[in-house]
C-alpha positions, -999 to 999 in steps of 0.1 A, spaced: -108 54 239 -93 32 261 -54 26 269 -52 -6 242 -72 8 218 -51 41 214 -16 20 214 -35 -2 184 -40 34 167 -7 41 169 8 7 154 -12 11 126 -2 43 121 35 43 126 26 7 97 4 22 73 29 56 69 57 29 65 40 12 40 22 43 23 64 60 21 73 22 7 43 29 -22 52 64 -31 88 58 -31 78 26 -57 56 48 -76 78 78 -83 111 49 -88 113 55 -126 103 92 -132 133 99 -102 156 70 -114 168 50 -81 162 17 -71 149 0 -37 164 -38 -34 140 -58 -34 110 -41 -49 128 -23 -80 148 -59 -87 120 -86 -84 83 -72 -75 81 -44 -102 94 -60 -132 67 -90 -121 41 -68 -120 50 -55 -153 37 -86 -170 1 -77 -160 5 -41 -171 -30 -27 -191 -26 -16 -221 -50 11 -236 -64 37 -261 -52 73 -259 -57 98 -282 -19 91 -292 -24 57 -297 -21 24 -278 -2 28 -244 3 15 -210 -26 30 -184 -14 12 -155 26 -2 -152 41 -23 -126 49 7 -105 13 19 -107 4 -19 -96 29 -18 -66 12 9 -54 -23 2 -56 -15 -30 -42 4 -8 -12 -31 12 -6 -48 -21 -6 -24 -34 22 -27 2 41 -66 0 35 -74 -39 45 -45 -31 80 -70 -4 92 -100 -23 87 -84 -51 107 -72 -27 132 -107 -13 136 -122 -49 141 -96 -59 166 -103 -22 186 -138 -36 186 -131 -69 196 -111 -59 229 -133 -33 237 -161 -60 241 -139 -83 259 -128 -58 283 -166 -45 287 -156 -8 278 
């Protein structure tokens, strides 16, 4: 792999983990009871509105909160970043003739 390529790599990785401890840390933000600024104050209780409701054996209940949301959406992010990442590895490698 070539000098640009493995420099790529390493953005996305030093990103993605960023993102992926950003994701965990709003997943687990209720069950351990602190808050991040922005993300506990204005994206999670958004994403609450669109929460799924569901049967259980219990009764009706939420499957998927805000939380849960913010994190899938997180994956998402992580996910579409390394298939850019991949395409643009590609690209210079064919401009460069490698």
């Amino acid at each position: 792999m070539a000098k640009r390529g493995r420099l790529l790599f390493k953005i996305y990785g030093a990103i993605s983990l960023a993102l992926m401890a950003l994701g965990f840390a709003g997943l687990f933000s209720r069950t351990m009871e602190f808050r991040i600024p922005i993300v506990s104050t204005h994206i999670i209780p958004a994403l609450h509105r669109h929460a799924v409701w569901g049967e259980t054996l219990r009764g009706r209940a939420i499957l998927l909160r805000g939380e849960d949301w913010f994190f899938l959406i997180i994956v998402g992010l992580v996910i579409l970043l390394g298939i850019f990442t991949a395409v643009l590895n590609k690209l210079l490698q064919s401009a460069t003739g490698k």
